[in-house]
RODO-2510 file (C-alpha; in nm, 4 decimals, decimal comma):
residues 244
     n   res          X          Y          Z
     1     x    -1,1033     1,8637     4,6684
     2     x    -0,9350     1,7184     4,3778
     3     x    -1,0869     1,6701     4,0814
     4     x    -1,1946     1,3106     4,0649
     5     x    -1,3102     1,3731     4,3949
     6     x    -1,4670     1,6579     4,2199
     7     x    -1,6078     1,4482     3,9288
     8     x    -1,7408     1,1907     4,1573
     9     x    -1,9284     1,4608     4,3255
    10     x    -2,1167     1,6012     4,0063
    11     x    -2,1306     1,2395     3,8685
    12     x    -2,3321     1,1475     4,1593
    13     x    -2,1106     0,8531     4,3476
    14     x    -2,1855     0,7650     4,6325
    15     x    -1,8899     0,5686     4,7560
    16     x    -1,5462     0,6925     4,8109
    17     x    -1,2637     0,4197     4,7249
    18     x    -0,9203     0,4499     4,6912
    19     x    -0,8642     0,3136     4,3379
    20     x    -0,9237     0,5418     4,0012
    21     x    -1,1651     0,4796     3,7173
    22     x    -1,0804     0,5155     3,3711
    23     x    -1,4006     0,4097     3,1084
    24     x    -1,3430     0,4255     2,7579
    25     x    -1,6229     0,5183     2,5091
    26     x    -1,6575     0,5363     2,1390
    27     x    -1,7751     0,3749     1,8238
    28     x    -1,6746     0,1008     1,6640
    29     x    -1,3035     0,0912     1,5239
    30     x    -1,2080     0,3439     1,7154
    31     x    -0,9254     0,1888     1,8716
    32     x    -1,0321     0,1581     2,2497
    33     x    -0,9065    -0,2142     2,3578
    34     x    -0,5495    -0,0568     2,1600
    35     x    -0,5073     0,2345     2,3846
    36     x    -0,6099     0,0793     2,6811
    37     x    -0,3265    -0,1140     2,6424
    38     x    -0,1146     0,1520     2,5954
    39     x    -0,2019     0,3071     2,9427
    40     x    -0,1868     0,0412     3,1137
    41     x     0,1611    -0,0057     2,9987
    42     x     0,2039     0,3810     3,0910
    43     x     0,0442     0,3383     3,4646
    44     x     0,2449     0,0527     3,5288
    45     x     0,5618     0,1673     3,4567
    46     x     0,4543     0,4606     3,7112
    47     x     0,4498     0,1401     4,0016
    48     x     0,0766     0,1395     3,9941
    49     x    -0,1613    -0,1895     3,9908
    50     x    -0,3757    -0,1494     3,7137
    51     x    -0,7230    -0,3870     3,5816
    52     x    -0,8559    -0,4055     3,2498
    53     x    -1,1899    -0,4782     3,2107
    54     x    -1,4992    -0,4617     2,9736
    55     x    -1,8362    -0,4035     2,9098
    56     x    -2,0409    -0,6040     2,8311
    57     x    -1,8354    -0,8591     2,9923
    58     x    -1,5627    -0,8934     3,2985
    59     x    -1,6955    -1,0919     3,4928
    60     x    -1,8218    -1,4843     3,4782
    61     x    -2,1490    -1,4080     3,5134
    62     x    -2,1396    -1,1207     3,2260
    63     x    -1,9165    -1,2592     2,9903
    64     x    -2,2515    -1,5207     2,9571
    65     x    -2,4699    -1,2764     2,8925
    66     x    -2,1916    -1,0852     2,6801
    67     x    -2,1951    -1,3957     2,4201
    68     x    -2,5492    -1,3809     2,4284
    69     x    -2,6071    -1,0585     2,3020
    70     x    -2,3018    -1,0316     2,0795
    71     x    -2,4542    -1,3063     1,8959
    72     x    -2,7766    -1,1829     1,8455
    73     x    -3,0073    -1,4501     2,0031
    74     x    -3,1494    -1,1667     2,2549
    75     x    -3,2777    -0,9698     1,9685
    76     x    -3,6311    -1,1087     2,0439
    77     x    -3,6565    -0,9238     2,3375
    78     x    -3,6368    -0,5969     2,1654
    79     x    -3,4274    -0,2675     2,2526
    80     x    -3,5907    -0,2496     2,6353
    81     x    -3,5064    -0,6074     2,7298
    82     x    -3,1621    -0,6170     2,5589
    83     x    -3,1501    -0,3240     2,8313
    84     x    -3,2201    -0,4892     3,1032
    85     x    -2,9165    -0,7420     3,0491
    86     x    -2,7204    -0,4897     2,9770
    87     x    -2,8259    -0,3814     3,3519
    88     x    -2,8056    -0,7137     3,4973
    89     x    -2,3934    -0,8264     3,3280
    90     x    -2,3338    -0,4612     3,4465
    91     x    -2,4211    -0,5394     3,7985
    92     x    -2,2615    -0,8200     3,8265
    93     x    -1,9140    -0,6731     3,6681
    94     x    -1,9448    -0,4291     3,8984
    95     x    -2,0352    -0,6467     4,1940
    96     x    -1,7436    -0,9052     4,1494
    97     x    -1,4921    -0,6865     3,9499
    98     x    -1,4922    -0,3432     3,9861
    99     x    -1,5639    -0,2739     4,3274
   100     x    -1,3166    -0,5035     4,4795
   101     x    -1,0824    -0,3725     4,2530
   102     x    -1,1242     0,0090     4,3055
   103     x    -1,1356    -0,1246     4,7147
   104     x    -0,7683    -0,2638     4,6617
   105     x    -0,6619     0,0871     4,5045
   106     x    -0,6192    -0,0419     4,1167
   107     x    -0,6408     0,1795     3,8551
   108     x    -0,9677     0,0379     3,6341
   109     x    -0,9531     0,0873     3,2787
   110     x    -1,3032    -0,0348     3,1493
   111     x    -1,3515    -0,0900     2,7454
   112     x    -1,7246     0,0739     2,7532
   113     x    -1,9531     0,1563     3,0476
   114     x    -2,2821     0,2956     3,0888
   115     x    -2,2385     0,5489     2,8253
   116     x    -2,2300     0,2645     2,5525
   117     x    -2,5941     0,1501     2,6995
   118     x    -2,6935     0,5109     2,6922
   119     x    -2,6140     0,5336     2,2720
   120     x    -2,6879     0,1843     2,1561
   121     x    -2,9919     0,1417     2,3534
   122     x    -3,0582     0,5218     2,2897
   123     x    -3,0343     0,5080     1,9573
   124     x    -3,2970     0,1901     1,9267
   125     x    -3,5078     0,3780     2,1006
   126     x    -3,5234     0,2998     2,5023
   127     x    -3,6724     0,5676     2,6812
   128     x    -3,4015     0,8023     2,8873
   129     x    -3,5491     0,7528     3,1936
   130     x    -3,5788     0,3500     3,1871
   131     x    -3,2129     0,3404     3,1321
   132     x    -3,0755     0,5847     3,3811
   133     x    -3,3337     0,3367     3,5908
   134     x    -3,1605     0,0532     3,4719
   135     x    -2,7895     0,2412     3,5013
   136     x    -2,8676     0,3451     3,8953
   137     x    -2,9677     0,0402     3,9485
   138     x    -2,6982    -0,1752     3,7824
   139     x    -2,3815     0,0791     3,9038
   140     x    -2,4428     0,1051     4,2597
   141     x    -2,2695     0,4696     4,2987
   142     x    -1,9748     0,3007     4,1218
   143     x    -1,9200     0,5937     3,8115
   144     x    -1,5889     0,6714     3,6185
   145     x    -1,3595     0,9729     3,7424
   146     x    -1,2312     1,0154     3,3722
   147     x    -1,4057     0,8911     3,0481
   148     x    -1,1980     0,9133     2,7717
   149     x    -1,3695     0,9144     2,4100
   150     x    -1,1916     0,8057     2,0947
   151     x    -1,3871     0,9572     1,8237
   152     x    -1,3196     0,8643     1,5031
   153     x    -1,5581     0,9288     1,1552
   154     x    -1,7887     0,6280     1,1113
   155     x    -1,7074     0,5370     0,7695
   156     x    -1,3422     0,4773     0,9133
   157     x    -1,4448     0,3205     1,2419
   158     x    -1,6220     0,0207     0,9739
   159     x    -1,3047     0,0368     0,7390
   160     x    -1,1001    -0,0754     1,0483
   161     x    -1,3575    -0,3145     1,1708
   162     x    -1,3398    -0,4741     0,8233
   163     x    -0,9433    -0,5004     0,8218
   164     x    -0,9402    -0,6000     1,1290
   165     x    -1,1733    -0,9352     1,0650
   166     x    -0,9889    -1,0019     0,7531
   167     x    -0,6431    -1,0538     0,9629
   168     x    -0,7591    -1,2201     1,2835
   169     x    -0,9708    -1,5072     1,4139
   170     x    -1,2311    -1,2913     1,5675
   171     x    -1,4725    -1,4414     1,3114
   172     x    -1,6317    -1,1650     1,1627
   173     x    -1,8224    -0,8415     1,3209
   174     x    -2,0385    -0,9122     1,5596
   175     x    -2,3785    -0,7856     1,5488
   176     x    -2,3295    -0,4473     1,6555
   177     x    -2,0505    -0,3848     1,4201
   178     x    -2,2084    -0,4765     1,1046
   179     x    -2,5089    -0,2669     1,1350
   180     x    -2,5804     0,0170     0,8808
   181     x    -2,3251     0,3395     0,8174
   182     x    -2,6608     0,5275     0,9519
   183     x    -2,7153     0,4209     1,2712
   184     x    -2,3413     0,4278     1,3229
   185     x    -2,3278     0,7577     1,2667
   186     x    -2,6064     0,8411     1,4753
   187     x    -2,4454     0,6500     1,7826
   188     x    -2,0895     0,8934     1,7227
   189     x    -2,3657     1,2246     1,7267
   190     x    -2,5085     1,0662     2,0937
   191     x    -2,1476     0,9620     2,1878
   192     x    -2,0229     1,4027     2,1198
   193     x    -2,3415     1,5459     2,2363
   194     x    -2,3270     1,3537     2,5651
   195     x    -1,9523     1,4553     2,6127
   196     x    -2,0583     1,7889     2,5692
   197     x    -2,3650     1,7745     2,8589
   198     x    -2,1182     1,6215     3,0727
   199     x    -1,7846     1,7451     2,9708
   200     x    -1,6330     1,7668     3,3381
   201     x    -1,5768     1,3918     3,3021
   202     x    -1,4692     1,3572     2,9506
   203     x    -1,1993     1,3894     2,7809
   204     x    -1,2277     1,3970     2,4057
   205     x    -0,9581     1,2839     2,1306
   206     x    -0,9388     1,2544     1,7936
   207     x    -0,8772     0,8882     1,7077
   208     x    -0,8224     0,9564     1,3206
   209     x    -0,4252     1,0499     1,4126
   210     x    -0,2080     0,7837     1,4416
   211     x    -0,1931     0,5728     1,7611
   212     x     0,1288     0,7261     1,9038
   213     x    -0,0561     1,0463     1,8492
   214     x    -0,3951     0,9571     2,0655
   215     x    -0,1666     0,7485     2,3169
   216     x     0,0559     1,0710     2,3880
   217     x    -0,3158     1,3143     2,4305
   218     x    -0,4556     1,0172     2,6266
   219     x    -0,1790     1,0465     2,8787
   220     x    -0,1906     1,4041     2,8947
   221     x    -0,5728     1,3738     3,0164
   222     x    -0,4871     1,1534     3,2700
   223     x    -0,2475     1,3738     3,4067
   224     x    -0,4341     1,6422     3,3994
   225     x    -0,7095     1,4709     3,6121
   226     x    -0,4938     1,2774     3,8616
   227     x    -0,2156     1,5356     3,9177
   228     x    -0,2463     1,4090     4,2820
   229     x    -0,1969     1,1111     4,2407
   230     x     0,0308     1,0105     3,9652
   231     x     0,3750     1,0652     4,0675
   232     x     0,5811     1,3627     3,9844
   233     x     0,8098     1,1915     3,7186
   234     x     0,5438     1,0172     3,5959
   235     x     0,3535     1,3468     3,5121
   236     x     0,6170     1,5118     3,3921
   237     x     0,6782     1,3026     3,1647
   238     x     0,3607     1,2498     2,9941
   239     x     0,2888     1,6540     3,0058
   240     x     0,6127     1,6590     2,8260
   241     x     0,5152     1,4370     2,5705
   242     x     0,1856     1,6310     2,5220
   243     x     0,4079     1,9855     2,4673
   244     x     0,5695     1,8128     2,1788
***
């Protein structure tokens, strides 16, 4: 069995498609929507097909309830109904964009996935066993076979948010984003300790070093996980970059 085979297994799928699942996880600033990029670029130049997608969003019907909570106006449902549409733009992402991908045999990279619902709603204060509820529910036996999670310092994470508004038309942090240090830093403990309970699916990198740097150990991971599938040169290549 290889190992996202493997990692489906322990993960608890229950489907078995012939695309691969990449999520991304980490605070914010940490550099996610960047790298993603940069493996896309990687996996294409390897002759796969490859989607990139995002949480909460990707879809029609969850990029409406993405601008919804982004923006604050669900706030007065408090932490456990912010939750459940969470749940419901996951489903339908899933439903209309995930599964028919993974079906077609694309490579999914997804910015954020049901471990961001597990620390933000986590942190506020949703009971554990309402959201893995709300996360059975919602996935449908659809779960990564590699999460990869950019950790970077809070403090810094902010810094780069704040640059980052300051030079683009993204209007500001959203609501998320401009939240205290505190609870930021609480989120990057959840975001560690749950790579560490489930470490046969992560893979974790230090997003401090410069983005060459995490690029090069974000390949590596990937190659490590779908040795079977990538091609030869391809993963040569990016364990050669890795030695270096």
């Amino acid at each position: 069995m290889s190992q996202p085979d493997q990692c489906r297994t322990a993960y608890g799928a229950k489907n078995r498609v012939p695309g691969h699942f990449i999520t991304f996880e980490g605070g914010e600033g940490a550099g996610k929507t960047t790298q993603i990029a940069r493996l896309k670029v990687f996996l294409e130049s390897l002759g796969n097909s490859v989607l990139v997608t995002r949480e909460p969003g990707g879809s029609p019907g969850a990029e409406k309830i993405r601008a919804l909570l982004l923006s604050g106006e669900a706030r007065d449902l408090g932490p456990r109904g912010e939750a459940m549409l969470f749940a419901a733009a996951r489903a339908d992402h899933v439903d209309h964009t995930i599964k028919p991908a993974l079906a077609r045999g694309d490579w999914v990279l997804c910015d954020r996935y049901t471990d961001s619902t597990r620390v933000y709603q986590g942190e506020a204060g949703v009971d554990t066993d309402y959201l893995k509820l709300l996360e059975t529910a919602a996935v449908a036996g659809v779960r990564p076979d590699l999460t990869i999670l950019i950790d970077v310092p809070a403090k810094v994470g902010l810094q780069r948010v704040a640059r980052r508004s300051q030079s683009d038309d993204s209007g500001g942090p959203d609501r998320f984003e401009d939240e205290a240090l505190t609870v930021h830093e609480r989120r990057r403990k959840l975001f560690i300790d749950l790579a560490r309970e489930e470490a046969y699916r992560f893979a974790v990198v230090d997003g401090t070093k410069d983005p060459e740097y995490v690029a090069t150990a974000i390949r590596k991971a990937v190659s490590e996980r779908f040795s079977d599938d990538l091609t030869p040169a391809g993963t040569a290549t990016a364990a050669h970059e890795g030695a270096v």
